[in-house]
C-alpha positions as CSV (number, residue, x, y, z in Angstrom):
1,X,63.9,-184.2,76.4
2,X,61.9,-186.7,78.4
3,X,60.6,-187.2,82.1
4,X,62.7,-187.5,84.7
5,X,62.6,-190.5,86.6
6,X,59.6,-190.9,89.3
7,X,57.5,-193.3,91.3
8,X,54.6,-194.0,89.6
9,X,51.2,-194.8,92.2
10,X,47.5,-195.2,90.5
11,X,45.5,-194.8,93.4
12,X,41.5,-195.6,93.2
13,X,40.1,-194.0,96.0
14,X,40.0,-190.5,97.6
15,X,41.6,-191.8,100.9
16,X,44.2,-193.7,99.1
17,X,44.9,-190.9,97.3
18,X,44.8,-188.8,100.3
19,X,47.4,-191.3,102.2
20,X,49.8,-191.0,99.4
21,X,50.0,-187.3,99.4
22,X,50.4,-187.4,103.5
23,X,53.3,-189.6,102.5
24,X,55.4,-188.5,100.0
25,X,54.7,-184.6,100.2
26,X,56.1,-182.5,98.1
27,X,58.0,-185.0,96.3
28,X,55.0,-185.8,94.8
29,X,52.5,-184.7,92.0
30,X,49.0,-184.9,91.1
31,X,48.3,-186.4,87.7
32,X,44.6,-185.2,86.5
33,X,44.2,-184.4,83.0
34,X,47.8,-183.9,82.4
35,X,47.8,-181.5,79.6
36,X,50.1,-179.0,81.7
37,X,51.9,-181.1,84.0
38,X,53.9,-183.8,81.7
39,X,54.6,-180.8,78.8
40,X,56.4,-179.1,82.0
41,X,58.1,-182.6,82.4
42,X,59.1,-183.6,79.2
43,X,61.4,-180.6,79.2
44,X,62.0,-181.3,82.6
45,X,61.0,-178.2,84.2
46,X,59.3,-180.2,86.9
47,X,60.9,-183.4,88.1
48,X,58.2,-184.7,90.4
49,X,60.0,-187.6,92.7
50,X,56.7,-189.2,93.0
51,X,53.6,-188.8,90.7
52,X,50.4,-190.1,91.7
53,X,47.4,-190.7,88.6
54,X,44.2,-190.1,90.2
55,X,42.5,-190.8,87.0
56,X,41.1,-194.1,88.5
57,X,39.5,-192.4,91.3
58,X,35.5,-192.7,89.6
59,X,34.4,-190.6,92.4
60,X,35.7,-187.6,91.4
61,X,34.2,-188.0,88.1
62,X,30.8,-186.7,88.5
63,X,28.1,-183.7,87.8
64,X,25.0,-183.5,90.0
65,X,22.2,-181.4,91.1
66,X,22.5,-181.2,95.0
67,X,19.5,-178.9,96.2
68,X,20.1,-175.7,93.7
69,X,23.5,-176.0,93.6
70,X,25.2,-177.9,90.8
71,X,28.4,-180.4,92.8
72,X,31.1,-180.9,89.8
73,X,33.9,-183.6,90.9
74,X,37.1,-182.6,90.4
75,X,38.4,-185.1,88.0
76,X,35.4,-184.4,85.2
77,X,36.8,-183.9,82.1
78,X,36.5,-180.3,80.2
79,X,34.6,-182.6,76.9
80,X,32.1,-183.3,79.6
81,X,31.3,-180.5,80.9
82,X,31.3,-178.9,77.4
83,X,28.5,-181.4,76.3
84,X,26.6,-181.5,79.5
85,X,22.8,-180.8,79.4
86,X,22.9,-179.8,83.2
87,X,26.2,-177.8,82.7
88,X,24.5,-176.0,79.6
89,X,20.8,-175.4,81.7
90,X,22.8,-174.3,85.0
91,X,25.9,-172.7,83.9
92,X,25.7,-171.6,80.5
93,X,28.9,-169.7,80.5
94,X,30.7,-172.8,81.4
95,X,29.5,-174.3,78.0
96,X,29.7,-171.1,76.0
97,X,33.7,-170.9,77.3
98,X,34.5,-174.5,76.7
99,X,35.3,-174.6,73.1
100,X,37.9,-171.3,73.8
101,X,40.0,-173.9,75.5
102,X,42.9,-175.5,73.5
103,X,41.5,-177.9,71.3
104,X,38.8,-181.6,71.1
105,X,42.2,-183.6,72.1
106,X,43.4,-181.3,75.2
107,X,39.6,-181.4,76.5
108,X,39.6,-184.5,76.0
109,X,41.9,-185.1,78.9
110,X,41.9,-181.8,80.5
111,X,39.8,-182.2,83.9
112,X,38.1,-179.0,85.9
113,X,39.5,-179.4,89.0
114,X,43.3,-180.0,88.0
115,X,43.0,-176.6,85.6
116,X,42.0,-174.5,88.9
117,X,44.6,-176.6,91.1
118,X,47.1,-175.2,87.9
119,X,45.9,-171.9,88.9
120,X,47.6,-170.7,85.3
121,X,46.6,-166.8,84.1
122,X,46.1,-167.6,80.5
123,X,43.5,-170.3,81.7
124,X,40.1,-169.8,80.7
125,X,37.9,-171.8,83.6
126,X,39.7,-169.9,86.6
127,X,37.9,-166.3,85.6
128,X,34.9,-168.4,84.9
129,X,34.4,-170.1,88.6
130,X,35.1,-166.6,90.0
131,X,32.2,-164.7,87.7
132,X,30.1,-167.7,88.9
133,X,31.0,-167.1,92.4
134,X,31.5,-170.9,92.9
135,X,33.4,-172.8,95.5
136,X,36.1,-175.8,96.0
137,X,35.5,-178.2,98.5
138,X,39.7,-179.4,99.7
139,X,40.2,-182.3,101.8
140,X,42.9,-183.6,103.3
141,X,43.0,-187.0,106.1
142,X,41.8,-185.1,108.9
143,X,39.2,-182.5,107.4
144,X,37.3,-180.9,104.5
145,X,37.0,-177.0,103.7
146,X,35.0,-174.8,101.1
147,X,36.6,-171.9,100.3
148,X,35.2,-169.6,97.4
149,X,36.7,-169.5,94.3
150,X,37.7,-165.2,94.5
151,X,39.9,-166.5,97.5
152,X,41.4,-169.8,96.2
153,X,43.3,-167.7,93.8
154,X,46.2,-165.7,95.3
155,X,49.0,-165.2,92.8
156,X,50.6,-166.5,89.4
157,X,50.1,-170.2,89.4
158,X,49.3,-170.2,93.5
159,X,46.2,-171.2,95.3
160,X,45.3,-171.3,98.8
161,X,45.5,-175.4,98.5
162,X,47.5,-176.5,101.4
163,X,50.8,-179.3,100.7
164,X,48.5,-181.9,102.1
165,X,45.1,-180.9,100.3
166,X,43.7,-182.4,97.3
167,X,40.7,-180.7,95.3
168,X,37.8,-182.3,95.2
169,X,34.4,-181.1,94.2
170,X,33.5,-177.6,92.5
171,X,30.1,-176.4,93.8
172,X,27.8,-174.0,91.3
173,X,25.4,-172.2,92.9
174,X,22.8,-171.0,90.9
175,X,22.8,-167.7,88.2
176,X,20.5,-164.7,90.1
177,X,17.6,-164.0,88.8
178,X,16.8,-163.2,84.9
179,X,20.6,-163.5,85.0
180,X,22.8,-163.2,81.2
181,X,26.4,-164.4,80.9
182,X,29.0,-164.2,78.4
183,X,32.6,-165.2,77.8
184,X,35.3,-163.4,75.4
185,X,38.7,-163.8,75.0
186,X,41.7,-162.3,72.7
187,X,44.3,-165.1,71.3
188,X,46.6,-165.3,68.0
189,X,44.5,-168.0,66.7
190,X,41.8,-170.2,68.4
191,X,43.1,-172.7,70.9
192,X,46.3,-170.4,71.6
193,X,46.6,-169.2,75.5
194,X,44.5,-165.9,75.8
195,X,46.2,-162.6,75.6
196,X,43.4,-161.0,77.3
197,X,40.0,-162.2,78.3
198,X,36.8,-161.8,80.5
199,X,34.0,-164.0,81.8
200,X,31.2,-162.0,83.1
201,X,27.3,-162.5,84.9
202,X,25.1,-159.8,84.8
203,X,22.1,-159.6,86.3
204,X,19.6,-156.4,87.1
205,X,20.5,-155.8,89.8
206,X,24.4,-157.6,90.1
207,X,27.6,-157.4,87.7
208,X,30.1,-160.1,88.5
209,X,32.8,-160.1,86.2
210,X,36.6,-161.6,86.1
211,X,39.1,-160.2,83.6
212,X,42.3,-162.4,83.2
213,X,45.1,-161.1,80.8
214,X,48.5,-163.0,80.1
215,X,50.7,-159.9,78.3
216,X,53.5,-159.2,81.1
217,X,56.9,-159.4,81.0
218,X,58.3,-162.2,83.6
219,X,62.1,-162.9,83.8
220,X,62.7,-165.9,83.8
221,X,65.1,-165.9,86.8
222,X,61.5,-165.1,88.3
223,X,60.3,-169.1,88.2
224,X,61.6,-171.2,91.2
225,X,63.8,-174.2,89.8
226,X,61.9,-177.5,90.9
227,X,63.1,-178.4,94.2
228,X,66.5,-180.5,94.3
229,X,65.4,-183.8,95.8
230,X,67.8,-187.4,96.5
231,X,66.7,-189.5,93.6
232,X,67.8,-192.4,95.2
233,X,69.3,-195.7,93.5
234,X,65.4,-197.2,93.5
235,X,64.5,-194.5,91.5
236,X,67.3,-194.2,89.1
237,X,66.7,-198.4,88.5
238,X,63.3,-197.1,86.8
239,X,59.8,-197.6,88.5
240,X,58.4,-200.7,85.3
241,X,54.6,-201.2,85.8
242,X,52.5,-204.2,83.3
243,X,49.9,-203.0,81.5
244,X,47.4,-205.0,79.6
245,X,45.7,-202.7,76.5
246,X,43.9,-203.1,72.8
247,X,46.2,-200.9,70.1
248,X,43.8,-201.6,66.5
249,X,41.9,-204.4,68.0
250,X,45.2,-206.4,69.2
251,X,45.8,-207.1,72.8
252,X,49.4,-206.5,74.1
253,X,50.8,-207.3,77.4
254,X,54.1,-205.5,78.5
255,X,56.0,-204.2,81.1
256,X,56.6,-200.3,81.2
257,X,58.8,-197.6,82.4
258,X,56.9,-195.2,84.9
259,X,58.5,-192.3,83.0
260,X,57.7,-193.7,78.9
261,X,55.3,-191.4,77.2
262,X,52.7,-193.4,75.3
263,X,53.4,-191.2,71.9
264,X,57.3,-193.7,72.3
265,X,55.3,-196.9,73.7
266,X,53.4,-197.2,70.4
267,X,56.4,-196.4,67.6
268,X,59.2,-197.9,70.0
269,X,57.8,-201.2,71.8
270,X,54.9,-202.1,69.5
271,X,56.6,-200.8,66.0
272,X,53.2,-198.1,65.1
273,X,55.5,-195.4,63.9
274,X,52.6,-193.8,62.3
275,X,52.6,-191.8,65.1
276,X,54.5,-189.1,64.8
277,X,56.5,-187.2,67.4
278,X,56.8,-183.3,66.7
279,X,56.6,-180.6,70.0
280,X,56.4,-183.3,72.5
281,X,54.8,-180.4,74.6
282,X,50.5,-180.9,72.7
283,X,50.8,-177.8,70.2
284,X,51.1,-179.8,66.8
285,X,49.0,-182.6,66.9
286,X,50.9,-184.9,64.9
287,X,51.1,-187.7,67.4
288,X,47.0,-187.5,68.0
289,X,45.4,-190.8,68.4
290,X,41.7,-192.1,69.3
291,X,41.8,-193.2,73.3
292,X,38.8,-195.3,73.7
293,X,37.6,-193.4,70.7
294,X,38.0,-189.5,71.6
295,X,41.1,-188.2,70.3
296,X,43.8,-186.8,72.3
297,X,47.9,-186.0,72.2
298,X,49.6,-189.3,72.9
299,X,52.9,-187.2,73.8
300,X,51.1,-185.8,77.2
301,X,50.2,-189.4,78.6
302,X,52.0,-191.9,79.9
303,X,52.1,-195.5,78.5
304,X,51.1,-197.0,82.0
305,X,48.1,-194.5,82.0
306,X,46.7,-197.0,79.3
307,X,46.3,-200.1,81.5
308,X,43.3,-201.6,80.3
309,X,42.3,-198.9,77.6
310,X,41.6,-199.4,73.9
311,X,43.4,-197.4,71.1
312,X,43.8,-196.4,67.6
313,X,46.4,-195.4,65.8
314,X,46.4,-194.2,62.2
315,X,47.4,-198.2,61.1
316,X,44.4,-198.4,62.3
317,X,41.9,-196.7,60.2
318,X,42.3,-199.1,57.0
319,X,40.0,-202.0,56.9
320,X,42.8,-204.2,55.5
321,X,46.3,-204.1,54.4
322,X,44.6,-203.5,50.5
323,X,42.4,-200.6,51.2
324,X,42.8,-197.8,52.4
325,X,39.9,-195.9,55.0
326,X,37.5,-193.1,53.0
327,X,39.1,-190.3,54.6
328,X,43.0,-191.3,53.8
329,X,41.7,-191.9,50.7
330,X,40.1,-188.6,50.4
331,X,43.5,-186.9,51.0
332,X,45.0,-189.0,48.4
333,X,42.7,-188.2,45.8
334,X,42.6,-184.5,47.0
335,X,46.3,-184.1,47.2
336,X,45.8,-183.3,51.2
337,X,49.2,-184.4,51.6
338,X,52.9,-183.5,50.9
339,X,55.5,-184.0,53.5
340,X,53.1,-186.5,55.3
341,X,54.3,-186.1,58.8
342,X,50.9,-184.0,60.0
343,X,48.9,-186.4,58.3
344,X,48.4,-189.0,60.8
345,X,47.5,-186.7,63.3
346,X,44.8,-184.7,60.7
347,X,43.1,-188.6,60.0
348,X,43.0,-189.8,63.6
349,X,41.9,-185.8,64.1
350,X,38.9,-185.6,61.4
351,X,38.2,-189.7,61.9
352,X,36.1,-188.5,65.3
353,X,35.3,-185.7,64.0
354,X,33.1,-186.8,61.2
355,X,31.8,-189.2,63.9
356,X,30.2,-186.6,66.0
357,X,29.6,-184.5,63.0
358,X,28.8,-186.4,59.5
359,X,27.7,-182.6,57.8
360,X,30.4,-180.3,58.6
361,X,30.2,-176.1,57.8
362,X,33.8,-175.3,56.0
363,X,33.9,-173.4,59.4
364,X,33.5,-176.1,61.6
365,X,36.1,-177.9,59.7
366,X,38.7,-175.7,60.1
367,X,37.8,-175.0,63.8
368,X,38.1,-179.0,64.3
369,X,41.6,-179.2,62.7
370,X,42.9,-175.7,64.4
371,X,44.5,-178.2,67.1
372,X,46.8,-180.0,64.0
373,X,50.2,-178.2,62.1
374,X,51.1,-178.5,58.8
375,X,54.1,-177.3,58.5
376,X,53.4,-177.7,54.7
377,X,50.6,-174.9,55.1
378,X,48.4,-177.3,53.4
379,X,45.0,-177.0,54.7
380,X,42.6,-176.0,51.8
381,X,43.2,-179.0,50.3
382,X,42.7,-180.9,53.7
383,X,39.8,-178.9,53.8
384,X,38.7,-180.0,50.5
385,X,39.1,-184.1,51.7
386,X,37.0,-183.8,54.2
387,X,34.3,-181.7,52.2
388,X,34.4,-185.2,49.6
389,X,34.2,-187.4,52.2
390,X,30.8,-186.0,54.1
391,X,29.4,-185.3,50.8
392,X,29.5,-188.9,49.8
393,X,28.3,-189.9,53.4
């Protein structure tokens, strides 16, 4: 399956942003991170007449200290906040739950404020903003409210945000005094959607805890269909945006459907089938590429979100058409491969990897390349390529 057909709108301020929503209502969707909007939409289980990418608003990107309070913008990515100093000094459970969720190339993308919006009861960061009795600022054209985090919250996948309301800013105030926090969750493997979990703050006097648990039974019959809209003829004609980006140090100009994923952009319209197409929903990892150098799943954005971006794909790792990079050929020499198809995703994977860490643990290793399938159950040897390749520096 792929998208329906939608409007597409980039917006780059709050107020435009805020003008679009008053216009198109509930026709329309927010596009933050993305990571569990377009899964929903590549099987079509939303179908969003109009979706609206704030990703170009910069001032919702943000994390400062406003008197003791910590002021997160909405839009600032979970990698962020995972490698904040300010994060880890004010709200050390923040930092200590980070790497529970997903995996490097859903963080990646994955913004704060569009998880809470998402309001899912697997998620991680919802418990954690209640333990750490923080509040949302929500803002609409006529008015701004702060409502706490314990109340935003009122059923599965519903908040208290109004049609008309965006999120804007998290607020932290600070831990009580000689104040301890921990995070611990239950999941079939790292990176899997808790079974069971609980973010807690204790203090001597104060115990603030959140438990979240995702083992119930829910008929299906109990989700509402999306809501049946006229997709008029200007819709069904396709919304085509141009887009200028770099794909392996070559500039390309094109014209884009709204709607095309960026995983089909690069094999169908520029010919990089190295990237391979497997769950289309971000479990496998084979179709991981490096977006301006951090890696994320090319089959939850949209081509037209790269406008003006740089990217590599795994055609791009060798320094010429005779060579081959040191990590592909690590896994030739160390028989990390069989089928191939999870191996692009495992190079563009471990190629930022060894970036950010050049002296990997076998632990750390296998943590980083939790995110990526082989269906071929081949790790240890994919293990033993990158061992070769950060022992020879």
């Amino acid at each position: 399956m792929k998208p329906a057909p939608f409007h597409y709108f980039a917006p780059t301020t709050i107020d435009e942003t805020l003008a679009l929503i008053a216009e198109h209502g509930d026709a329309a969707k927010i596009l933050a991170g993305g990571q569990s909007l377009v899964p929903t939409m590549n099987f079509r289980l939303a179908m969003p007449a109009v979706l609206i990418d704030i990703n170009r608003v910069a001032a919702l990107a943000y994390i400062t200290a406003r008197d003791d309070d910590l002021a997160i913008g909405a839009l600032t990515r979970q990698r962020t906040l995972e490698r904040d100093a300010q994060i880890a000094r004010h709200a050390p459970l923040i930092a200590e739950t980070m790497p529970f969720i997903a995996h490097p190339q859903i963080r990646n993308r994955g913004t704060l404020g569009g998880s809470l919006a998402h309001a899912d009861p697997a998620a991680e960061l919802p418990a954690v903003m209640i333990a750490l009795n923080a509040q949302l600022k929500l803002k609409n054209q006529k008015q701004e409210r702060v409502i706490d985090a314990r109340d935003f919250f009122v059923g599965l996948f519903m908040t208290a945000l109004e049609p008309d309301e965006l999120v804007i800013e998290i607020i932290l105030p600070p831990l009580p005094a000689r104040a301890s926090c921990a995070f611990v969750e239950v999941a079939r493997r790292h990176g899997d959607f808790a079974l069971a979990g609980v973010a807690c703050v204790i203090a001597r006097d104060e115990v603030r805890s959140w438990k979240f648990e995702t083992r119930r039974e829910i008929p299906i019959s109990n989700f509402q269909r999306p809501t049946s809209i006229n997709l008029g003829d200007d819709i069904l004609m396709n919304d085509h945006h141009a887009i200028q980006l770099t794909v392996n140090g070559i500039t390309h100009q094109r014209a884009v459907e709204a709607r095309m994923l960026l995983s089909d952009f690069l094999r169908h319209d520029l010919g990089l089938t190295g990237t391979h197409v497997g769950c289309e929903h971000g479990v496998c990892g084979a179709c991981t590429i490096l977006f301006d150098g951090e890696p994320v799943r090319a089959c939850l954005m949209f081509a037209v979100q790269a406008d003006g971006h740089s990217i590599t794909t795994v055609e791009g790792l060798a320094p010429d058409e005779n060579h081959l990079s040191t990590m592909q050929s690590a896994f030739r020499d160390a028989h990390a491969l069989q089928c191939g198809f999870c191996t692009p995703g495992f190079l563009m994977t471990l190629d930022a990897f060894l970036r950010e860490n050049s002296n990997p643990t076998e632990e750390e290793i296998r943590l980083a390349i939790s995110g990526n399938l082989c269906r071929c159950t081949g790790y240890q040897n994919i293990v033993d390529a990158v061992k070769r390749v950060a022992q020879n520096g």
